[in-house]
PDBQT receptor file of N, H, CA, C and O in Angstrom, charges set to zero:
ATOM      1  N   UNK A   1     -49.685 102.197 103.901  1.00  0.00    +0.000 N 
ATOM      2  CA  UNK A   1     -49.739 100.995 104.697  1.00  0.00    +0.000 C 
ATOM      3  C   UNK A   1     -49.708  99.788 103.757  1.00  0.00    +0.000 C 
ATOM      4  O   UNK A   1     -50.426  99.835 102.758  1.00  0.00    +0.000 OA
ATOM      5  N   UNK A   2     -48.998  98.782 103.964  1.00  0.00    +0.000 N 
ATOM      6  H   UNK A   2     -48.415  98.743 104.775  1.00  0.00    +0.000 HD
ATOM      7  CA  UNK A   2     -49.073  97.290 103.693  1.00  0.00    +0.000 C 
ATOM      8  C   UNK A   2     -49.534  96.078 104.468  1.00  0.00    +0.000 C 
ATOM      9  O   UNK A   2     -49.759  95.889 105.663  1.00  0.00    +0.000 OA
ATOM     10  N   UNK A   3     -49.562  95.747 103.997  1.00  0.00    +0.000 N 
ATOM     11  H   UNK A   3     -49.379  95.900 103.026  1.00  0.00    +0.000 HD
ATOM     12  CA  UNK A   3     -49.749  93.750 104.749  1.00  0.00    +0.000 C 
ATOM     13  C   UNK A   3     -48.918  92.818 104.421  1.00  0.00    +0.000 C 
ATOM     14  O   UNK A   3     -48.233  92.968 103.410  1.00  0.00    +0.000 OA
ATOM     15  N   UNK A   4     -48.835  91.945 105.015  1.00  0.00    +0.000 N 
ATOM     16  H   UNK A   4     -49.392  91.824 105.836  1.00  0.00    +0.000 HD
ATOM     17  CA  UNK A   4     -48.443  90.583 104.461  1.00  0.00    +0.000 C 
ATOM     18  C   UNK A   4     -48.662  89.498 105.210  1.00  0.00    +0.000 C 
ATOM     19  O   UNK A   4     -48.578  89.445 106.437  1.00  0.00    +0.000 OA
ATOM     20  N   UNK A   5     -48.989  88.484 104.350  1.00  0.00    +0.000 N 
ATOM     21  H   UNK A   5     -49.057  88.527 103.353  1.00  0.00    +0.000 HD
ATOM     22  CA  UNK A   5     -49.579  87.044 105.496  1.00  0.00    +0.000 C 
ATOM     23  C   UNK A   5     -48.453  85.836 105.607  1.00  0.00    +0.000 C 
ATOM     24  O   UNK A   5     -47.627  85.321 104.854  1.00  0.00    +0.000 OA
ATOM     25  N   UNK A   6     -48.748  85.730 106.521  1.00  0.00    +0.000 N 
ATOM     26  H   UNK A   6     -49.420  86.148 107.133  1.00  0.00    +0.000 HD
ATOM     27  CA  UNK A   6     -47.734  84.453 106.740  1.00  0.00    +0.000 C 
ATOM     28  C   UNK A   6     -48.654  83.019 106.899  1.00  0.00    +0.000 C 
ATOM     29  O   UNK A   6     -49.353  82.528 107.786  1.00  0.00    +0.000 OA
ATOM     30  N   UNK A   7     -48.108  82.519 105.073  1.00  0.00    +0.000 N 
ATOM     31  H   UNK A   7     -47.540  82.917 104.352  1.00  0.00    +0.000 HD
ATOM     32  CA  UNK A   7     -48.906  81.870 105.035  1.00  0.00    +0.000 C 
ATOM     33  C   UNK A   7     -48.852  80.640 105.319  1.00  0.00    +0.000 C 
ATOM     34  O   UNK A   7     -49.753  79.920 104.889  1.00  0.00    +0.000 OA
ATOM     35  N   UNK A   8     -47.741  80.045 106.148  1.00  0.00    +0.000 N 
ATOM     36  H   UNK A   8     -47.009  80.630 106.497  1.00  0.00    +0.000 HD
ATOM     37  CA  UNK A   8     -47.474  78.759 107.061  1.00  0.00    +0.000 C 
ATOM     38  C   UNK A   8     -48.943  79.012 107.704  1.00  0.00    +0.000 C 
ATOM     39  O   UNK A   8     -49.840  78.210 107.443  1.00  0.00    +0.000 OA
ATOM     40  N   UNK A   9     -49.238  80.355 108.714  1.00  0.00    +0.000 N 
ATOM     41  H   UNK A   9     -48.510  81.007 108.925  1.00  0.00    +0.000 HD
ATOM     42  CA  UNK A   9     -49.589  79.722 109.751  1.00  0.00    +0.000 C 
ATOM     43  C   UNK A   9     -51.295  80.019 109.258  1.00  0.00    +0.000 C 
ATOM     44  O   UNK A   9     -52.236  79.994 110.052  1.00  0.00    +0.000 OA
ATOM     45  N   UNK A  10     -51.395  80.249 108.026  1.00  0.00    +0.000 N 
ATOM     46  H   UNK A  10     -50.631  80.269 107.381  1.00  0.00    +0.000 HD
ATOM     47  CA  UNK A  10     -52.507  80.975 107.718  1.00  0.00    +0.000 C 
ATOM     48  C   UNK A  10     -53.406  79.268 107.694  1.00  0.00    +0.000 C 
ATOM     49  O   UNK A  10     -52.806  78.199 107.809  1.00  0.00    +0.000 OA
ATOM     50  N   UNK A  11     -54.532  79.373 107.564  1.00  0.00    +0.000 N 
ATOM     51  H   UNK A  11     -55.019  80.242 107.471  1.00  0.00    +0.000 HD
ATOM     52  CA  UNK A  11     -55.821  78.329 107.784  1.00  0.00    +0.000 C 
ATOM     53  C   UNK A  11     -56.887  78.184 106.963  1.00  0.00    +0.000 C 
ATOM     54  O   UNK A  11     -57.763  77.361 106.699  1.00  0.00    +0.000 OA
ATOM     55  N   UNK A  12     -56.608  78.996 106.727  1.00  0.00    +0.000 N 
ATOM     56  H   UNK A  12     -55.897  79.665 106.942  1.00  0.00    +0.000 HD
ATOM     57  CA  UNK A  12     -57.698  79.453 105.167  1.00  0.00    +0.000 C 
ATOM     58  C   UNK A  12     -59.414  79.560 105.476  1.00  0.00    +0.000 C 
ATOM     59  O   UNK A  12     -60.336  79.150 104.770  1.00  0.00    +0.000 OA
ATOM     60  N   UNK A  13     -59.458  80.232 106.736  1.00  0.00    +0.000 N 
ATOM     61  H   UNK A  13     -58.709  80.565 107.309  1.00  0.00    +0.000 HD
ATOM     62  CA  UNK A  13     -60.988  81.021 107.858  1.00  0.00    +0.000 C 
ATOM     63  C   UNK A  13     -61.040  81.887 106.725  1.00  0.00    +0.000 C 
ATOM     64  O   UNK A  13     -62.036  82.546 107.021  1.00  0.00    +0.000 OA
ATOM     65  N   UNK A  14     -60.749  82.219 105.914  1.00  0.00    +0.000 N 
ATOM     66  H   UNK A  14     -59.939  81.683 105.674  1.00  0.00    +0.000 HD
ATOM     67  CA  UNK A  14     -60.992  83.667 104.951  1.00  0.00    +0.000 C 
ATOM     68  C   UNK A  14     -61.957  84.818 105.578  1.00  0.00    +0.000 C 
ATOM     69  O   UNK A  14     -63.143  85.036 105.332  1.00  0.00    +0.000 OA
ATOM     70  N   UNK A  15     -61.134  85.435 106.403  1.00  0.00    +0.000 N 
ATOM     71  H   UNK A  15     -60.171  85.257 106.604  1.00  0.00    +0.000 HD
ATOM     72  CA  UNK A  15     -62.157  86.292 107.013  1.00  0.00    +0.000 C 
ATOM     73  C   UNK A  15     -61.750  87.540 106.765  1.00  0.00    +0.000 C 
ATOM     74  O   UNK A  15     -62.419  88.560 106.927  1.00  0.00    +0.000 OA
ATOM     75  N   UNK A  16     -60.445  87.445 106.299  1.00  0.00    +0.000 N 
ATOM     76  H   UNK A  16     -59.901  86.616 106.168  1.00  0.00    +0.000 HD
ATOM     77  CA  UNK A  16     -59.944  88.538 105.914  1.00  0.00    +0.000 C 
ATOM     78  C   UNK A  16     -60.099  88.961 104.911  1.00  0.00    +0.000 C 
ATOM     79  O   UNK A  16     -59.800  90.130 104.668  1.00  0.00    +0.000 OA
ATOM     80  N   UNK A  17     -60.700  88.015 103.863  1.00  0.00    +0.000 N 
ATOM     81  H   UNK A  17     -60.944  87.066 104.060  1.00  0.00    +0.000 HD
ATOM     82  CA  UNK A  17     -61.299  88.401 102.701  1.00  0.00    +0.000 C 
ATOM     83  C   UNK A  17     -62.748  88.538 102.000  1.00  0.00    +0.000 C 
ATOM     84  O   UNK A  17     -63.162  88.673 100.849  1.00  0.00    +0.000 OA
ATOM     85  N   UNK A  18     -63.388  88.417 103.501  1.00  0.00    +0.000 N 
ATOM     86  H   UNK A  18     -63.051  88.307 104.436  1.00  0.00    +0.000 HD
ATOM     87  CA  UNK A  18     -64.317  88.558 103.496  1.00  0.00    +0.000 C 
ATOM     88  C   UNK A  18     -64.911  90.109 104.286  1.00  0.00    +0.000 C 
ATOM     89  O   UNK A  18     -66.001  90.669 104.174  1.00  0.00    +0.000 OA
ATOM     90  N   UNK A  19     -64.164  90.336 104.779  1.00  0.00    +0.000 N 
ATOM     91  H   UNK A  19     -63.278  89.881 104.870  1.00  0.00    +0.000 HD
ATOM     92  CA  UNK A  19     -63.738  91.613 105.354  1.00  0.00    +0.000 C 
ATOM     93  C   UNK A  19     -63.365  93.102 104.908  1.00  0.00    +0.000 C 
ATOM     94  O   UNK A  19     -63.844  94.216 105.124  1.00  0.00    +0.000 OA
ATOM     95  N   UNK A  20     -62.028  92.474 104.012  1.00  0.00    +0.000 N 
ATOM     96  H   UNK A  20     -61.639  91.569 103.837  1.00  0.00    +0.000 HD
ATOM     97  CA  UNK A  20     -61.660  93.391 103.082  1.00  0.00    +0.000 C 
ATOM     98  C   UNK A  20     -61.058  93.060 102.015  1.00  0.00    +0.000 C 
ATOM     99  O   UNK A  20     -59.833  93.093 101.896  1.00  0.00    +0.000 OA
ATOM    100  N   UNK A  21     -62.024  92.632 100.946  1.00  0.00    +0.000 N 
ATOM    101  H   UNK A  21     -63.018  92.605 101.044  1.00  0.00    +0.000 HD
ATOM    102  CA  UNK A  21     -61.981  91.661  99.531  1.00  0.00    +0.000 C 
ATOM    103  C   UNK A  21     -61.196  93.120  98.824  1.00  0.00    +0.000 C 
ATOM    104  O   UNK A  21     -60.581  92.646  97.869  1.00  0.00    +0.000 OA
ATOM    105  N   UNK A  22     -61.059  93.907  98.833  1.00  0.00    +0.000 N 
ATOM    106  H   UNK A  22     -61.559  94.293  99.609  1.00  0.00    +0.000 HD
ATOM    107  CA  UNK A  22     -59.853  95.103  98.408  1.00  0.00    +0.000 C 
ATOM    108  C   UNK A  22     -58.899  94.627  98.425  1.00  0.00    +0.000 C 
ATOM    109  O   UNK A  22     -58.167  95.113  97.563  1.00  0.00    +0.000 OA
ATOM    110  N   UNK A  23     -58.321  93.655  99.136  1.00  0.00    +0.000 N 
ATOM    111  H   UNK A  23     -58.915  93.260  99.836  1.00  0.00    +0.000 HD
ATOM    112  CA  UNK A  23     -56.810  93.858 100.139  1.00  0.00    +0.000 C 
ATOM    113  C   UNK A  23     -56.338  91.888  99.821  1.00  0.00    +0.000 C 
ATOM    114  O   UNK A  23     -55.254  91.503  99.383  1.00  0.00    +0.000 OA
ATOM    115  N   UNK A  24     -57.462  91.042 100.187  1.00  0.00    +0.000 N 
ATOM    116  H   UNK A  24     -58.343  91.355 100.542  1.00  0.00    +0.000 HD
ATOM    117  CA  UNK A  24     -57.544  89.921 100.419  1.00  0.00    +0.000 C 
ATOM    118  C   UNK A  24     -57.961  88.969  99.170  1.00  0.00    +0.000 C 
ATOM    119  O   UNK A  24     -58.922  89.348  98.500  1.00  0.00    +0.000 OA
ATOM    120  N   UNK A  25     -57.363  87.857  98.836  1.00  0.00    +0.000 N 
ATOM    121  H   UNK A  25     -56.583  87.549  99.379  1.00  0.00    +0.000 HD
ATOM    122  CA  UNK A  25     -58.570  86.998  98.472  1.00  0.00    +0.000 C 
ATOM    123  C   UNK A  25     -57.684  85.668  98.862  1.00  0.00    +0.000 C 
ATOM    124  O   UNK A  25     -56.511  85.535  99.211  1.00  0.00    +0.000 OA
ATOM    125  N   UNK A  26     -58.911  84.618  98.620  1.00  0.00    +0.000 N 
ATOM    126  H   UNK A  26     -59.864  84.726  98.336  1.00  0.00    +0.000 HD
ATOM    127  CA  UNK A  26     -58.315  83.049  98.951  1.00  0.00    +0.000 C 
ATOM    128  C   UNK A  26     -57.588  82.545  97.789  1.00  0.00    +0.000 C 
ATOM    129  O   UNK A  26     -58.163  82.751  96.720  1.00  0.00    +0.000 OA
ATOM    130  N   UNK A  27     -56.216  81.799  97.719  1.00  0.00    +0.000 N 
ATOM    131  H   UNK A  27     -55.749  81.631  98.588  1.00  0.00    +0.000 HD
ATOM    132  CA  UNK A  27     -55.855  81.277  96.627  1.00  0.00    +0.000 C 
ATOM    133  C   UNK A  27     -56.334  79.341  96.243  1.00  0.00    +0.000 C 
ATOM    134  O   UNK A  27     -56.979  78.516  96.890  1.00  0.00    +0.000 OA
ATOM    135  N   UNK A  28     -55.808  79.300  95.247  1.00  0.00    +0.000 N 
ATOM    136  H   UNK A  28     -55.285  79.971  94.722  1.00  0.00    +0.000 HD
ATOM    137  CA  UNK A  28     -55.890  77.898  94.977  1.00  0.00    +0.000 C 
ATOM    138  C   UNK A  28     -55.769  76.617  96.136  1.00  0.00    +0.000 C 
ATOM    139  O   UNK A  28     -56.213  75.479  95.978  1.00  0.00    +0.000 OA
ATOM    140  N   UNK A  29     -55.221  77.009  97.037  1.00  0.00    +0.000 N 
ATOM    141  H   UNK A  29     -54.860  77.933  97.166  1.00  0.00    +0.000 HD
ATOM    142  CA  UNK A  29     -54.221  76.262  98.096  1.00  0.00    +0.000 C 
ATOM    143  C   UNK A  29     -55.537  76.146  99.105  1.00  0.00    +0.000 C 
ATOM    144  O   UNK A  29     -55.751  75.133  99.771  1.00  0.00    +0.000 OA
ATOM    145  N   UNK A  30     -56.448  77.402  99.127  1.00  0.00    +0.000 N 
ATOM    146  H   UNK A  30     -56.274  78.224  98.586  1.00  0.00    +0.000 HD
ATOM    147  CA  UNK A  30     -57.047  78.091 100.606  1.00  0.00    +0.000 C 
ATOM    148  C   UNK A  30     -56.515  78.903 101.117  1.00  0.00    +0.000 C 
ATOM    149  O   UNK A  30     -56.983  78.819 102.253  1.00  0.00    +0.000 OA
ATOM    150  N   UNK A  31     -55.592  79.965 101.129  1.00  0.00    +0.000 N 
ATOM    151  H   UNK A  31     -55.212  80.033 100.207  1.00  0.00    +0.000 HD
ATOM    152  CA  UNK A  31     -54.993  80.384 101.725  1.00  0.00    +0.000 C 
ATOM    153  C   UNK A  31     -54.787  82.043 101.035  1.00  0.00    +0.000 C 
ATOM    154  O   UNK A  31     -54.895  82.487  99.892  1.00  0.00    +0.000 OA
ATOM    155  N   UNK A  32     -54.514  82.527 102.087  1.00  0.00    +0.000 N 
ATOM    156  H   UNK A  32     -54.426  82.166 103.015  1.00  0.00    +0.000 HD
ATOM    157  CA  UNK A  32     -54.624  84.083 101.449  1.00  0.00    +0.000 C 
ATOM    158  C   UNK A  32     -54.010  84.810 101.212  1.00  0.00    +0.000 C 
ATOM    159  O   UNK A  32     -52.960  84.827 101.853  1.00  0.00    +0.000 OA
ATOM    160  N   UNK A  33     -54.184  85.729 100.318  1.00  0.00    +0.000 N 
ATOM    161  H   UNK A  33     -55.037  85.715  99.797  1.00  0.00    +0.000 HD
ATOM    162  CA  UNK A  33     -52.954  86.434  99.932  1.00  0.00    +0.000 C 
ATOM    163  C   UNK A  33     -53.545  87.596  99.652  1.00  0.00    +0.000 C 
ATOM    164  O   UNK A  33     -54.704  87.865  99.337  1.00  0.00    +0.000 OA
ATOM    165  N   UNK A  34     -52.023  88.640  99.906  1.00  0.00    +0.000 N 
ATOM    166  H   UNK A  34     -51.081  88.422 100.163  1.00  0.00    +0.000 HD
ATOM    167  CA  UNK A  34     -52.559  90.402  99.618  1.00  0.00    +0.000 C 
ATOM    168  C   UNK A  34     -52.675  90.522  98.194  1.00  0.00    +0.000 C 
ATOM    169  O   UNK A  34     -51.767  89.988  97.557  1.00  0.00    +0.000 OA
ATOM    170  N   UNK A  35     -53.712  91.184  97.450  1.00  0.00    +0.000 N 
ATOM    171  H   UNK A  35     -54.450  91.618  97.967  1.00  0.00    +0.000 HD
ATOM    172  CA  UNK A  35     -54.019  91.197  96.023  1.00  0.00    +0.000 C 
ATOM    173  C   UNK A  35     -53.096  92.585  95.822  1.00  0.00    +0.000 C 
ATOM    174  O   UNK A  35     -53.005  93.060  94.690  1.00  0.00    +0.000 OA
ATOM    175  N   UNK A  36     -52.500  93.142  96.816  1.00  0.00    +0.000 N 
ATOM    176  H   UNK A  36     -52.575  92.757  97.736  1.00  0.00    +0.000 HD
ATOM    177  CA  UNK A  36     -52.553  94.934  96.549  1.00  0.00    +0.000 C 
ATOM    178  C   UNK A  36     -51.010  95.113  96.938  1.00  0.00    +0.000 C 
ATOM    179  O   UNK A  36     -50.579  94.291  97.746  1.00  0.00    +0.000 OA
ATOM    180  N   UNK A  37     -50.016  96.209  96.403  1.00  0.00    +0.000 N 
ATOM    181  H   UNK A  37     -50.366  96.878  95.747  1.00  0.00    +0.000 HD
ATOM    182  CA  UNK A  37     -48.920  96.438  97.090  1.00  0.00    +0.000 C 
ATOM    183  C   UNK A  37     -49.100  97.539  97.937  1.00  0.00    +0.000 C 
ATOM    184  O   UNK A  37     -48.259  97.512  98.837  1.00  0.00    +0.000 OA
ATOM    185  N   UNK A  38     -49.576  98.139  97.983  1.00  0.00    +0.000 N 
ATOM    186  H   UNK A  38     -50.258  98.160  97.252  1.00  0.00    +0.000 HD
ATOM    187  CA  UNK A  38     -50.479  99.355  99.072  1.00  0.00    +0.000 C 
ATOM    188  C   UNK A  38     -51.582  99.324  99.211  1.00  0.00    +0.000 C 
ATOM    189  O   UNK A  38     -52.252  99.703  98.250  1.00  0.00    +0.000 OA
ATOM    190  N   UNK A  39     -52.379  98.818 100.587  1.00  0.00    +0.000 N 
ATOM    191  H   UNK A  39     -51.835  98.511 101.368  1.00  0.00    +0.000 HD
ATOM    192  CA  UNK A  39     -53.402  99.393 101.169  1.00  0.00    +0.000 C 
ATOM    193  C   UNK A  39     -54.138 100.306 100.431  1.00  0.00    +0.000 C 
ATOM    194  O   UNK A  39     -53.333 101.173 100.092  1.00  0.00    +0.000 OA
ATOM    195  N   UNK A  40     -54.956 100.507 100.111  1.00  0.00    +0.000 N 
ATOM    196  H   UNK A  40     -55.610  99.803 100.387  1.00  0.00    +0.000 HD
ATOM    197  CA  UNK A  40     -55.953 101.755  99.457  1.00  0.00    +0.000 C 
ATOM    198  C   UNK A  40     -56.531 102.528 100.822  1.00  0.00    +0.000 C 
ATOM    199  O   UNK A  40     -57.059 102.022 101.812  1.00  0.00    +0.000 OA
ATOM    200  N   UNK A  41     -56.230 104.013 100.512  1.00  0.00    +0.000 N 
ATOM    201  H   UNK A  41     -55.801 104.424  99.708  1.00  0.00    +0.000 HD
ATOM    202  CA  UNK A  41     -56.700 104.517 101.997  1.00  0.00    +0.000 C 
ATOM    203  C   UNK A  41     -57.734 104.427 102.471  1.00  0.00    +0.000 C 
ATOM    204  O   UNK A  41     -57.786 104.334 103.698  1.00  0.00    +0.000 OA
ATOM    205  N   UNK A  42     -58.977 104.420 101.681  1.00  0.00    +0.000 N 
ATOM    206  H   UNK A  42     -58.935 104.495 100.684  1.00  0.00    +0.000 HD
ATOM    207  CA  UNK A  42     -60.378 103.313 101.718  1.00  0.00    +0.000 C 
ATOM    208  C   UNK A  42     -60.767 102.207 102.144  1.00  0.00    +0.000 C 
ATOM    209  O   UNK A  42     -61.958 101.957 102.332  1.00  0.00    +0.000 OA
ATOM    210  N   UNK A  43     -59.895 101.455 102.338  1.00  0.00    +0.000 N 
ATOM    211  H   UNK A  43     -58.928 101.658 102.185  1.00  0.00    +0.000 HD
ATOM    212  CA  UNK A  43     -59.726 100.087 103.140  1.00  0.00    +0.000 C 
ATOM    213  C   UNK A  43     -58.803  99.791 104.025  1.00  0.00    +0.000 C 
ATOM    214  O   UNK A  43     -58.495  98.619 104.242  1.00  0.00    +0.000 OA
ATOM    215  N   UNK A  44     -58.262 100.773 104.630  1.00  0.00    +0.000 N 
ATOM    216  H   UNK A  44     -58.512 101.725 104.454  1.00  0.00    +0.000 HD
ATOM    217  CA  UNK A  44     -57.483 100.434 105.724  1.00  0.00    +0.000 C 
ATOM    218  C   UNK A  44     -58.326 100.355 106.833  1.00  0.00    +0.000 C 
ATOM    219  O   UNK A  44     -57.703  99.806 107.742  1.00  0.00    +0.000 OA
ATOM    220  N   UNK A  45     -59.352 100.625 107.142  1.00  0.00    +0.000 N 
ATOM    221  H   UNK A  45     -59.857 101.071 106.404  1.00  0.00    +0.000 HD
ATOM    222  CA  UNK A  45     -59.826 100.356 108.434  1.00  0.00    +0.000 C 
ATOM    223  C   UNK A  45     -60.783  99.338 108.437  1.00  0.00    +0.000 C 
ATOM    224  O   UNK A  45     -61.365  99.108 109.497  1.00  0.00    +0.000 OA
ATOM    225  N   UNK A  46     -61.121  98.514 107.170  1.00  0.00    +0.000 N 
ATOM    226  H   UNK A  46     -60.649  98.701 106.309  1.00  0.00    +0.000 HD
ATOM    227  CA  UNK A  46     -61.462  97.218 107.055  1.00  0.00    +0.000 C 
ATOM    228  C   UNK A  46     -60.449  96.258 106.664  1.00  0.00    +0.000 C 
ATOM    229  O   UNK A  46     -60.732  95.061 106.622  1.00  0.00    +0.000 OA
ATOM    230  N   UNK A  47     -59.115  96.749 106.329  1.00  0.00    +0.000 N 
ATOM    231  H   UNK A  47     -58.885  97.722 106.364  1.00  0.00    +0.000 HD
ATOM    232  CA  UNK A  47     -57.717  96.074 106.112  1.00  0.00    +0.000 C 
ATOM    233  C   UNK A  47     -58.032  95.596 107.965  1.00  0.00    +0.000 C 
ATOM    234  O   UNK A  47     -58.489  94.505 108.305  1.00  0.00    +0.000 OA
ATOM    235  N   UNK A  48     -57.713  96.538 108.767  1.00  0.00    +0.000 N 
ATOM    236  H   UNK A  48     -57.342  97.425 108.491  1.00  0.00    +0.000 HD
ATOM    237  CA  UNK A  48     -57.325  96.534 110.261  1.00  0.00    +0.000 C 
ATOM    238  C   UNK A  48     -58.168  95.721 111.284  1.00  0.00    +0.000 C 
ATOM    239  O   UNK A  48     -57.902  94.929 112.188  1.00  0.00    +0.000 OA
ATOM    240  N   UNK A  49     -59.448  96.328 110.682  1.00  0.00    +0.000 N 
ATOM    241  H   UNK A  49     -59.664  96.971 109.948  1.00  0.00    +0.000 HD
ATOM    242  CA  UNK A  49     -60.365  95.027 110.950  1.00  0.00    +0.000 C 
ATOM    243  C   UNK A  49     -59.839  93.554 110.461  1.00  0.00    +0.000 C 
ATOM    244  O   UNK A  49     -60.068  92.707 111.324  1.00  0.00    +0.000 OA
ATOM    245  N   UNK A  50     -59.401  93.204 109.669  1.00  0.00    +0.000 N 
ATOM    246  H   UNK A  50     -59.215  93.892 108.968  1.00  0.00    +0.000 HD
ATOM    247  CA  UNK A  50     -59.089  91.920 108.800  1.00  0.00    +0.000 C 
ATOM    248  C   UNK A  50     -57.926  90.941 110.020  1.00  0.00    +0.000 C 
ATOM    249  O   UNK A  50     -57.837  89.784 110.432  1.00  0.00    +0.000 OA
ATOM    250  N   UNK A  51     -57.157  92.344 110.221  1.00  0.00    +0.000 N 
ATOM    251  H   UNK A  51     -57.230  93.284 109.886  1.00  0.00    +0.000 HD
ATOM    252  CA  UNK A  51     -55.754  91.891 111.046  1.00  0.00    +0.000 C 
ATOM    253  C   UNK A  51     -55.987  91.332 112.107  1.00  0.00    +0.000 C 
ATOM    254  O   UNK A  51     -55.411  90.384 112.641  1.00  0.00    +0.000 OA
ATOM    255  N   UNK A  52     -57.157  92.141 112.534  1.00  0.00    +0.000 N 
ATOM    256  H   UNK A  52     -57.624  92.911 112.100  1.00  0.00    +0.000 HD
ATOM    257  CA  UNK A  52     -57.545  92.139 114.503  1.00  0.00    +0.000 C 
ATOM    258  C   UNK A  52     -58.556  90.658 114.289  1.00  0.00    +0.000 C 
ATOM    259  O   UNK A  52     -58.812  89.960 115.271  1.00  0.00    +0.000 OA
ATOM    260  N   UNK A  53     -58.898  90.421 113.366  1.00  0.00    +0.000 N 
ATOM    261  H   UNK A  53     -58.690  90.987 112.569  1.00  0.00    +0.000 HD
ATOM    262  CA  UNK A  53     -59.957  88.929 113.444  1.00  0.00    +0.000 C 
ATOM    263  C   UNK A  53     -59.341  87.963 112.824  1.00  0.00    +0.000 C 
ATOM    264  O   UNK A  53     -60.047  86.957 112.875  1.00  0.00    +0.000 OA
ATOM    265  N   UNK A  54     -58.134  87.734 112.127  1.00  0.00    +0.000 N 
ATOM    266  H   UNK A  54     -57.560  88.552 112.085  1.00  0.00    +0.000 HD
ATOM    267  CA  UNK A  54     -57.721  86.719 112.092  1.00  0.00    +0.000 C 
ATOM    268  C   UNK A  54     -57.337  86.173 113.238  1.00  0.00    +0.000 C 
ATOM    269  O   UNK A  54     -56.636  86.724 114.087  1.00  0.00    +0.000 OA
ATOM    270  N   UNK A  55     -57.968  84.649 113.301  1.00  0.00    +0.000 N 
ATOM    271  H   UNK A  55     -58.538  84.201 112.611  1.00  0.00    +0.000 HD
ATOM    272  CA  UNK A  55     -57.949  83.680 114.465  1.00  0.00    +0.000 C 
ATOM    273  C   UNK A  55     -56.120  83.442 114.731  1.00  0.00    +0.000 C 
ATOM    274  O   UNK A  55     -55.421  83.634 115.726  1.00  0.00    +0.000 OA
ATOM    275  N   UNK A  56     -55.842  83.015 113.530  1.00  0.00    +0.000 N 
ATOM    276  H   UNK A  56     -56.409  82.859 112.722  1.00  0.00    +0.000 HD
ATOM    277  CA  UNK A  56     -54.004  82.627 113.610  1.00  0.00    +0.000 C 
ATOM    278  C   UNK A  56     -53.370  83.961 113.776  1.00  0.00    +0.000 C 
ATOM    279  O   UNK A  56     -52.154  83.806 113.889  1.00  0.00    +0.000 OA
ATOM    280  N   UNK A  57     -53.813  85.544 113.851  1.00  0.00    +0.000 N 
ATOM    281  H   UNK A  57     -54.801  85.669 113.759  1.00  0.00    +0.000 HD
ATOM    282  CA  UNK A  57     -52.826  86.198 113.629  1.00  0.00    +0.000 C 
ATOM    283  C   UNK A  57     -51.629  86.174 112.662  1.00  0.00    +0.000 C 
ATOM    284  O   UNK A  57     -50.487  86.284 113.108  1.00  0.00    +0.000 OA
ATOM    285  N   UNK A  58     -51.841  86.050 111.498  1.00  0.00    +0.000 N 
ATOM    286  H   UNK A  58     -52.769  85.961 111.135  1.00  0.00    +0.000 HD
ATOM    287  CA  UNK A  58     -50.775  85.422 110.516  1.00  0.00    +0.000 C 
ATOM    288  C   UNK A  58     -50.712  87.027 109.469  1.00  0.00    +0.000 C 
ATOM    289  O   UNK A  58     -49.707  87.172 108.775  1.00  0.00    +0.000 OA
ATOM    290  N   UNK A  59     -51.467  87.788 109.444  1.00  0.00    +0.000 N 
ATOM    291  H   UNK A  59     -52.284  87.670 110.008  1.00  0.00    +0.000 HD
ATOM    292  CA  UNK A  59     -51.230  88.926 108.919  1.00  0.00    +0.000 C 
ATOM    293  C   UNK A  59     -50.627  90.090 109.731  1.00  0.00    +0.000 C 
ATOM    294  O   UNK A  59     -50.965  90.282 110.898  1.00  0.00    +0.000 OA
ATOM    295  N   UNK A  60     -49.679  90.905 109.057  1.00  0.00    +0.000 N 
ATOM    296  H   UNK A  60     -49.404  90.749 108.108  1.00  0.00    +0.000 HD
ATOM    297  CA  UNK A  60     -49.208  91.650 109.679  1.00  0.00    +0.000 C 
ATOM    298  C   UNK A  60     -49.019  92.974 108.669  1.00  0.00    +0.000 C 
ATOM    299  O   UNK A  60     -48.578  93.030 107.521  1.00  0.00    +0.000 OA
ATOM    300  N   UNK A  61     -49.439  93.827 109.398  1.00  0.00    +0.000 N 
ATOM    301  H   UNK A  61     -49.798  93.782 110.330  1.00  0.00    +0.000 HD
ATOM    302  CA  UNK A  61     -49.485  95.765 109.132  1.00  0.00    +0.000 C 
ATOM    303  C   UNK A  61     -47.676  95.910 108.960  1.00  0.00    +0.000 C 
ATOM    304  O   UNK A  61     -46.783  95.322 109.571  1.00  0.00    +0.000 OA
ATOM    305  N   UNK A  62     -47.627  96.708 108.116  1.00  0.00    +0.000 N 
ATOM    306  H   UNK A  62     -48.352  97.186 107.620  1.00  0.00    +0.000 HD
ATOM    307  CA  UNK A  62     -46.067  97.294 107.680  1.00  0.00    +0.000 C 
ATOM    308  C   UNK A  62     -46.619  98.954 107.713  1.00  0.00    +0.000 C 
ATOM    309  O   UNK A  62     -47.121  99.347 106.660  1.00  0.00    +0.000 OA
ATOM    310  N   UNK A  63     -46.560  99.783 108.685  1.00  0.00    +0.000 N 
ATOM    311  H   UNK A  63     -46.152  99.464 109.540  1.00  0.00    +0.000 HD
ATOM    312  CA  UNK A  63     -46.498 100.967 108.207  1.00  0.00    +0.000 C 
ATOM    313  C   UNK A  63     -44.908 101.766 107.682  1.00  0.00    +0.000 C 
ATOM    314  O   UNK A  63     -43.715 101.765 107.984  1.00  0.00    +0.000 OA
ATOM    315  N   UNK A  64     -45.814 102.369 106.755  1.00  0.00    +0.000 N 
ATOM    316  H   UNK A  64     -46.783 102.370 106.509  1.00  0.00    +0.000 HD
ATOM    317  CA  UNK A  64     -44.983 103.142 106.142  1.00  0.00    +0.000 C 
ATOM    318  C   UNK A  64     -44.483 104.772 105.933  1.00  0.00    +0.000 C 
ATOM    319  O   UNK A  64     -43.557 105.040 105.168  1.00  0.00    +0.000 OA
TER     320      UNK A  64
């Protein structure tokens, strides 16, 4: 599994990296970005959590 944020619409709520700091962190800007090119199978269900509580919906699951 992957992610990726779209970070137009992203807001910088960092909840997703607060969620799943594996996967997430805030950049310089505020804004977030995937630290990882694959999901760790360990954090996909706090990855998923991450997805389902972003307010903007700006992250999105790539399964693979």
């Amino acid at each position: 599994m992957r992610v990726k944020v779209d970070r137009e619409l992203c807001s910088g709520d960092a909840i997703c990296s607060e969620l799943c700091p594996e996967v997430f962190e805030m950049d310089d800007e505020e804004k977030a970005v995937v630290i990882v090119d694959v999901v760790p199978e360990d954090a996909e269900d706090a990855c998923r959590d991450a997805v389902d509580s972003c307010p903007e919906g700006c992250i999105e699951i790539i399964e693979e």
